[in-house]
C-alpha positions as CSV (number, residue, x, y, z in Angstrom):
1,X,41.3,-76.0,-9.2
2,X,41.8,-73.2,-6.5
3,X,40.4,-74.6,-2.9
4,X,40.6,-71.9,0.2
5,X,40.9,-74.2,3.8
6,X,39.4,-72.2,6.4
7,X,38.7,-75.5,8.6
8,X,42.4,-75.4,11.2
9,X,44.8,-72.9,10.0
10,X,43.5,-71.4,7.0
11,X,45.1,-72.2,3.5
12,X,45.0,-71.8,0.0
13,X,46.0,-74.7,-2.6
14,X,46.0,-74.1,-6.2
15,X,46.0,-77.5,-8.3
16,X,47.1,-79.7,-5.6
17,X,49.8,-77.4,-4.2
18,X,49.7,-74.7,-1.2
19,X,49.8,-71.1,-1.9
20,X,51.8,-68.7,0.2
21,X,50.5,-65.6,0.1
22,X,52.1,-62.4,0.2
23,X,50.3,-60.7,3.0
24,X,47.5,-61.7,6.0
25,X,45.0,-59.2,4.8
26,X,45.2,-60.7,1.1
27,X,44.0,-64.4,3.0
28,X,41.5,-62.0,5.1
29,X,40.0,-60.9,1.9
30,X,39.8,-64.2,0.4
31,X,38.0,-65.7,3.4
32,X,36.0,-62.6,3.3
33,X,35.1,-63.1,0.1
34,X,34.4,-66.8,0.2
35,X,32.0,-66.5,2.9
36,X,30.1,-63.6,2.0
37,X,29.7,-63.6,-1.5
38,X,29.9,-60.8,-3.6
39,X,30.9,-57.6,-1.8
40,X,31.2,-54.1,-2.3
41,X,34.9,-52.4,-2.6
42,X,34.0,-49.6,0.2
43,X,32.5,-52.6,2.2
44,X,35.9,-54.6,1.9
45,X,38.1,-51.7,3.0
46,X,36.0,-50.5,5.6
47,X,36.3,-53.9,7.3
48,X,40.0,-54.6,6.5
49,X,41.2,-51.4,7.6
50,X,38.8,-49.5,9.9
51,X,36.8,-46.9,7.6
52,X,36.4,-46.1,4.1
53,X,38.9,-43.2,3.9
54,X,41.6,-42.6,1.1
55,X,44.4,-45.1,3.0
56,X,42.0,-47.8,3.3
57,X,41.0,-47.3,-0.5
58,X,44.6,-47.7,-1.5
59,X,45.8,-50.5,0.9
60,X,42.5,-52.5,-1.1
61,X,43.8,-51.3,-4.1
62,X,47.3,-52.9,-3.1
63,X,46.2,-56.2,-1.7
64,X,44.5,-56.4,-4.7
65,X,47.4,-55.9,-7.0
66,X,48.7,-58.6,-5.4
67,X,46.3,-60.9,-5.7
68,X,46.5,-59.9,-9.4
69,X,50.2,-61.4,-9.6
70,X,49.5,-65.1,-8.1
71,X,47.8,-67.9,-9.8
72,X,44.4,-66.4,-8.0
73,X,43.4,-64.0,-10.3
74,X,41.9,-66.0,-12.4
75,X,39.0,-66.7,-9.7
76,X,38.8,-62.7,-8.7
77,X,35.7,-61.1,-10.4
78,X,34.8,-57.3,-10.2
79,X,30.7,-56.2,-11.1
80,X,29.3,-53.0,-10.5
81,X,32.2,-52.3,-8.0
82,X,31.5,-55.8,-6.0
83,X,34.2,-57.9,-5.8
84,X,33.5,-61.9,-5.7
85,X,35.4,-65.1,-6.4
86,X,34.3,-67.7,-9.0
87,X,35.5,-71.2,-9.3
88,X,36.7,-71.7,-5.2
89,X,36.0,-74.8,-3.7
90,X,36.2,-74.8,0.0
91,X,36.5,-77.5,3.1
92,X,33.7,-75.2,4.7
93,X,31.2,-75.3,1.9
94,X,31.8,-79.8,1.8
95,X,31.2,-79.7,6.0
């Protein structure tokens, strides 16, 4: 079970234990994600890095290889260029 605690200083836990992640833009995009729903790559890097230009492209691309090497990417799901999670549970959604 993968939980994302956005309630106090946000957290990730992954079957009962907490996640460090690699980078504060990977936990942006997560929150991001969790809130909004399914979202649009150019939507993602326009917000995480000020414009959909090549360098914001490519810093998605990486935060997202990253996500690709923790326990999390089996809860990361890409349709038709949107990307969304599956499977989250979250302190904000039981409030």
């Amino acid at each position: 079970m993968v939980e994302i605690r956005l309630l106090g200083p946000p957290e990730v836990w992954v079957e009962g234990r907490r996640l460090e992640l690699p980078t504060r833009k990977l936990l942006a995009l997560l929150a991001y994600l969790l809130l909004e729903g399914p979202t649009p790559r150019a939507r993602l890097a326009e917000l995480l890095w000020e414009g959909f230009d090549r360098r914001a492209r490519a810093n998605l691309r990486s935060e997202l290889y990253r996500l690709k090497q923790t326990p999390l990417a089996a809860v990361l799901r890409e349709e038709g260029g949107c990307l969304c999670l599956e499977g989250v549970e979250s302190d904000l959604r039981r409030f």
